[in-house]
C-alpha positions as CSV (number, residue, x, y, z in Angstrom):
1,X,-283.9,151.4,-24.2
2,X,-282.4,155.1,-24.3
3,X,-286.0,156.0,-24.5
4,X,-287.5,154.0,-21.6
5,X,-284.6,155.6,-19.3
6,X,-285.3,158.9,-20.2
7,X,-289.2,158.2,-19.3
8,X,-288.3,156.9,-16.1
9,X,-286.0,159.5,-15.1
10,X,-288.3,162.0,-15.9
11,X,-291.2,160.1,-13.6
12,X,-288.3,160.2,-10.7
13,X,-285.2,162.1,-11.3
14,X,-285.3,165.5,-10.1
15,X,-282.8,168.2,-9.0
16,X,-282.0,168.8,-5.3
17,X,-284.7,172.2,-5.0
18,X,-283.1,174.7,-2.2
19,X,-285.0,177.8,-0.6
20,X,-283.9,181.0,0.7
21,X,-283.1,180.8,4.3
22,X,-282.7,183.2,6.9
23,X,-283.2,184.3,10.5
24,X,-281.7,185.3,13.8
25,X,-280.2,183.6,16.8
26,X,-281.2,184.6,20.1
27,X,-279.4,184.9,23.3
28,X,-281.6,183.1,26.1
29,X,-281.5,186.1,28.7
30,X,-278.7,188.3,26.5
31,X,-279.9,189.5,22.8
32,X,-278.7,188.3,20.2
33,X,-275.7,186.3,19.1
34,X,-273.4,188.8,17.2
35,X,-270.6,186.1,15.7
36,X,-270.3,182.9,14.6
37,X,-271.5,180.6,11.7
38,X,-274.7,178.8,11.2
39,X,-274.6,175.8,9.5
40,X,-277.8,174.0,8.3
41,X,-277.6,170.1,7.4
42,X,-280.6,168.6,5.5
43,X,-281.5,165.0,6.7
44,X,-281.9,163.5,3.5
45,X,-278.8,164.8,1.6
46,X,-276.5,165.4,4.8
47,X,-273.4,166.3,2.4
48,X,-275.4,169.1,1.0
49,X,-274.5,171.7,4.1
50,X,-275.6,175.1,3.9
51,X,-274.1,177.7,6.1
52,X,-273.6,181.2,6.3
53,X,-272.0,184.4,8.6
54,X,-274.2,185.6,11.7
55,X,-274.5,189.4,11.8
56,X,-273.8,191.7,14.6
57,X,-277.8,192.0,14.9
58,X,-277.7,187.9,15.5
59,X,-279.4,188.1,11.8
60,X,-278.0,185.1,9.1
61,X,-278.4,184.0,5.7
62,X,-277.6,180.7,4.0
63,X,-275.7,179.8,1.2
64,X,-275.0,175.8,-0.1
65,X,-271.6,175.2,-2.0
66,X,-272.5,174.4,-6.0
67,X,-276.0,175.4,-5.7
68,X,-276.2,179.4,-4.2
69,X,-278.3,180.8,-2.3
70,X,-280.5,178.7,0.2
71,X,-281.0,175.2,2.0
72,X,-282.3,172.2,0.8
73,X,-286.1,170.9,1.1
74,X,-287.1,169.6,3.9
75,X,-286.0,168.7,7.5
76,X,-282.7,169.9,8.4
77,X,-280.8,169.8,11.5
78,X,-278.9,172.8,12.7
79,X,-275.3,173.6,14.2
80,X,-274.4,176.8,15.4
81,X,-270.4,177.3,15.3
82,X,-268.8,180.4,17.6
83,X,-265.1,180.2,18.6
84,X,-264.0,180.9,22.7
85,X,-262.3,184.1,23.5
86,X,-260.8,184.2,26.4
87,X,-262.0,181.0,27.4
88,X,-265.5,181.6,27.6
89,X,-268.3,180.8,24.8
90,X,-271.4,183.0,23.9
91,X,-273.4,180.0,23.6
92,X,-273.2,176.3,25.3
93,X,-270.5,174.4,23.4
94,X,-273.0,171.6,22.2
95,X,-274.7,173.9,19.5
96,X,-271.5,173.7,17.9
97,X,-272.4,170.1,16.6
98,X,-275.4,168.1,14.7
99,X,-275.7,165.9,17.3
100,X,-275.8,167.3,20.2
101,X,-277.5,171.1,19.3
102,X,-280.8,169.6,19.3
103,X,-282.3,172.6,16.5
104,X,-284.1,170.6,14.6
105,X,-286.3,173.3,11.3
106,X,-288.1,172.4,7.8
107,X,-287.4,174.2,4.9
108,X,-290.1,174.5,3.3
109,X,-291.1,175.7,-0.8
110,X,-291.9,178.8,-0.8
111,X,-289.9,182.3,-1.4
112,X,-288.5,182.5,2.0
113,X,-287.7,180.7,5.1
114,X,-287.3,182.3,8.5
115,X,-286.4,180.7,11.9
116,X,-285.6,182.7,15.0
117,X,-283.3,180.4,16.9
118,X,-283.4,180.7,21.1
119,X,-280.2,179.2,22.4
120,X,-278.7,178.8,26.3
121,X,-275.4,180.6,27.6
């Protein structure tokens, strides 16, 4: 019985694979976005979230919890977090959230992934 598991597990049971992930976020009309957090949700695990610091340059890296560098496999939704100073927000508050960002990317095998993001004021 141990046996016939061990079979089938091999046939279907597979680690979660994750990819180096990068890019940069663009100002529509600005340059690009110089704070913040990206934060990249994979459809078909959505607890796995990578996310990682956006540069001065707009430039960002991802990292998922437990597993290091990279994003999972496959298609991924995006969220783009920046905090209001002084009451105003770099970027339109609905890139803040899954939902309503509407930044939709695959992650794909291979040794890197890059997306340039364009976003609205």
């Amino acid at each position: 019985m141990v046996g016939l598991a061990a079979v089938l597990c091999a046939g279907g049971c597979s680690e979660p694979k994750f990819y180096p992930t990068r890019g940069k976020i663009v100002v529509y009309g600005v340059g690009p976005l110089k704070e913040g957090e990206i934060r990249i949700r994979p459809n078909s695990k959505p607890s796995l979230v990578a996310s990682g610091k956006i540069q001065k340059d707009g430039s960002f890296s991802v990292e998922t919890p437990g597993h290091g560098e990279g994003a999972l496999e496959g298609d991924c939704q995006v969220a783009i977090v920046v905090e209001a100073k002084g009451g105003k927000r770099p970027i339109a508050e609905r890139y803040g959230d899954f939902d309503t960002a509407e930044l939709n990317f695959t992650v794909e095998r291979r040794t890197e992934n890059y997306f340039q993001l364009d976003v609205k004021k």
